[in-house]
DOKOL-240695 format. One record per atom (N, C-alpha, C): x negated, y, z. Coordinates in nm, 4 decimals. Layout:
REM DOKOL-240695
+----------+----------+----------+
!       c1 !       c2 !       c3 !
+----------+----------+----------+
!        X !        Y !        Z !
...
+----------+----------+----------+
REM end
This chain:
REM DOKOL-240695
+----------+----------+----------+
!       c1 !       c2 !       c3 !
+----------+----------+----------+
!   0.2026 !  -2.9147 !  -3.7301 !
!   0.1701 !  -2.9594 !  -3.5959 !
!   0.0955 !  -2.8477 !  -3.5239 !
!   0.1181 !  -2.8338 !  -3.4165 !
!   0.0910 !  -2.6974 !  -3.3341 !
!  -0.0423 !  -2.7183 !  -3.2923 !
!  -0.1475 !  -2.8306 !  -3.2652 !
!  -0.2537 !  -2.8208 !  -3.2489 !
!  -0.3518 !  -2.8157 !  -3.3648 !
!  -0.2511 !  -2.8736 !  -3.4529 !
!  -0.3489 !  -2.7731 !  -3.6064 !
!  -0.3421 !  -2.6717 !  -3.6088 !
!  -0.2967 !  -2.6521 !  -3.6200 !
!  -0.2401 !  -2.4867 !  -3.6560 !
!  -0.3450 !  -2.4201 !  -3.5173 !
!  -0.3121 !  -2.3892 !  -3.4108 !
!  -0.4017 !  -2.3616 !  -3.3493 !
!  -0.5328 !  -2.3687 !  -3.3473 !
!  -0.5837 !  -2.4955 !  -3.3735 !
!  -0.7161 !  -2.5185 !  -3.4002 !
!  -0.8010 !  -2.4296 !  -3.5430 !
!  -0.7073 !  -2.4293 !  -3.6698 !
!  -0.7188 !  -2.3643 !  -3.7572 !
!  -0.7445 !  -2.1966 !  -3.7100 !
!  -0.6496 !  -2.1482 !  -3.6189 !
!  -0.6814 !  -2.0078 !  -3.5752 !
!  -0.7659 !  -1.9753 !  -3.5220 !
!  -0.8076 !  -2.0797 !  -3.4060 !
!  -0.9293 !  -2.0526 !  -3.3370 !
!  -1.0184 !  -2.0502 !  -3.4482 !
!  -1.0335 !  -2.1049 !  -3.5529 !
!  -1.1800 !  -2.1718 !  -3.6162 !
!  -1.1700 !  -2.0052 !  -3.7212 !
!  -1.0537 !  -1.9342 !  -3.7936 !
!  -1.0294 !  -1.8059 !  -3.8299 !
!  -1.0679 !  -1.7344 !  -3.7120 !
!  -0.9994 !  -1.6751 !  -3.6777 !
!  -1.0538 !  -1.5883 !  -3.5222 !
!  -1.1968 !  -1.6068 !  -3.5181 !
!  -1.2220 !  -1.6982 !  -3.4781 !
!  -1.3622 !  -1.7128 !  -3.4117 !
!  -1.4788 !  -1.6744 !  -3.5346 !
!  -1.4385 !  -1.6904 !  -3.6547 !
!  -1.5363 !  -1.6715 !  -3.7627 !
!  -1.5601 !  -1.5158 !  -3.7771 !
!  -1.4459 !  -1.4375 !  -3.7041 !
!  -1.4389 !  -1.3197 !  -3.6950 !
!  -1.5379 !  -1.2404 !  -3.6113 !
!  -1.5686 !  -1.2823 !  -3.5148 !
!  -1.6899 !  -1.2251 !  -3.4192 !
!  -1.8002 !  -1.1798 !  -3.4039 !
!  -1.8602 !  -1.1156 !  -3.3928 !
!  -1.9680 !  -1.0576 !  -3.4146 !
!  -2.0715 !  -1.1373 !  -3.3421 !
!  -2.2008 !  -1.1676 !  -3.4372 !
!  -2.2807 !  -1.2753 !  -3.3467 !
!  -2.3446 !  -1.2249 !  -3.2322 !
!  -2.3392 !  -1.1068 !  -3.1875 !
!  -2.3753 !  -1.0918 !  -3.0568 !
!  -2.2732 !  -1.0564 !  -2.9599 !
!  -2.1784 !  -1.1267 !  -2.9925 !
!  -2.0533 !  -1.1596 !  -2.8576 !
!  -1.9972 !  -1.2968 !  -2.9278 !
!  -2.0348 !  -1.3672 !  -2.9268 !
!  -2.0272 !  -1.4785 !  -2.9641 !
!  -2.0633 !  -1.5426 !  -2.8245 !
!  -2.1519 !  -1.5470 !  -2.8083 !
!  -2.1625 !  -1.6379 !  -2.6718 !
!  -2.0698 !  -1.6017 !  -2.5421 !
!  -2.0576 !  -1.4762 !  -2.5245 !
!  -1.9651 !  -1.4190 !  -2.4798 !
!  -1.7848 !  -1.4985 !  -2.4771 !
!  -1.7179 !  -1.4605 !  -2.6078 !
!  -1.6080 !  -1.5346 !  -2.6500 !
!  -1.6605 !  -1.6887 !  -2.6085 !
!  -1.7189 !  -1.7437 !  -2.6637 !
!  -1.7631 !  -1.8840 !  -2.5861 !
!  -1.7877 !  -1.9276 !  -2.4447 !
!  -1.7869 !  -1.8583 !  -2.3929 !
!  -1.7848 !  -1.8605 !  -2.2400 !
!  -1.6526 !  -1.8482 !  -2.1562 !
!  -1.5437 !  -1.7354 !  -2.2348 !
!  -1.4350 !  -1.7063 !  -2.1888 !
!  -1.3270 !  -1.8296 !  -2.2861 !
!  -1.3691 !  -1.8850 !  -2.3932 !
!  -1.3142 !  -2.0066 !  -2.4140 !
!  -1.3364 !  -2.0931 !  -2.3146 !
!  -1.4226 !  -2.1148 !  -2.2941 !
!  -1.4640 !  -2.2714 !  -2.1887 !
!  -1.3782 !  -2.2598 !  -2.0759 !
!  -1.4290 !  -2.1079 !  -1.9938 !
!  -1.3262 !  -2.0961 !  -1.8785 !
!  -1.1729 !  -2.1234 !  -1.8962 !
!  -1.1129 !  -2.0485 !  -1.9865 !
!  -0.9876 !  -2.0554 !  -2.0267 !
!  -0.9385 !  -2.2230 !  -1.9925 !
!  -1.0280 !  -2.2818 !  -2.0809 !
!  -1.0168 !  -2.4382 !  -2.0863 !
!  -1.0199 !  -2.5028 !  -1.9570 !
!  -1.1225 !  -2.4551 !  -1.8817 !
!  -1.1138 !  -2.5302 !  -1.7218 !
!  -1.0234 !  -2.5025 !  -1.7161 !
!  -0.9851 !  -2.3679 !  -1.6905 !
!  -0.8695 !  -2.3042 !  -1.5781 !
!  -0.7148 !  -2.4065 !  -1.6246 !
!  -0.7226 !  -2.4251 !  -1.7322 !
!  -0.5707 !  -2.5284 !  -1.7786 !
!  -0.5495 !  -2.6190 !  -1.7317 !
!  -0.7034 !  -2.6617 !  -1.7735 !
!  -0.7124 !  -2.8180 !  -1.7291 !
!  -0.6442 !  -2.8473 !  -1.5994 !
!  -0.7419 !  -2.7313 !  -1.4749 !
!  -0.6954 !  -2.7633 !  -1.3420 !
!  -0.5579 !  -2.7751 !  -1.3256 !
!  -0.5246 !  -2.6227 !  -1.3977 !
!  -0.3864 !  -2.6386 !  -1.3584 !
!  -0.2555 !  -2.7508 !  -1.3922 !
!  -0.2507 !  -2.8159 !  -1.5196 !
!  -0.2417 !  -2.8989 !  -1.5436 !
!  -0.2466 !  -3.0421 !  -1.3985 !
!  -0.3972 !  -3.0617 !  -1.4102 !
!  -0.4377 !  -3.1682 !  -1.3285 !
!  -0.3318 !  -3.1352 !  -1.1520 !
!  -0.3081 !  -3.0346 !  -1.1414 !
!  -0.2859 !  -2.9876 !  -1.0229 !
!  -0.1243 !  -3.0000 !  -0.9965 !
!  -0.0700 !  -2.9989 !  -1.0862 !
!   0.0716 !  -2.9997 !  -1.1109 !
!   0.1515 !  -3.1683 !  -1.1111 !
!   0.0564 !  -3.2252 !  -1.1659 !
!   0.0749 !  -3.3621 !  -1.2620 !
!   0.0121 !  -3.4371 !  -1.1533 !
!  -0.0316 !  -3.4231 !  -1.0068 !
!  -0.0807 !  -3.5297 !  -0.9566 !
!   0.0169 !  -3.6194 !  -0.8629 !
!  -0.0516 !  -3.7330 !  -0.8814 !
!   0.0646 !  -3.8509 !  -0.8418 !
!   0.0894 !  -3.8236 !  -0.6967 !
!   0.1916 !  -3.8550 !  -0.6299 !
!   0.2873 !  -3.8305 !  -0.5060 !
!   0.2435 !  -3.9921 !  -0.4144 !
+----------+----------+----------+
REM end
């Protein structure tokens, strides 16, 4: 399933980071995440 699997990479990847860009990568996750969301939300709205 593709959101395992993904989730699994992020959680590899991310163990990879150096703890002082860590918050960093965490910040450009979150955004990433808005920015979908919207777009998503923006596409998908009812008529």
């Amino acid at each position: 399933d593709f959101v395992a699997w993904l989730r699994s990479e992020l959680d590899r990847v991310g163990a990879t980071i150096p703890v002082e860009q860590q918050d960093e990568a965490r910040r450009f996750f979150h955004r990433a995440v808005a920015l979908e969301k919207a777009f998503f939300d923006a596409v998908y709205t009812e008529r």
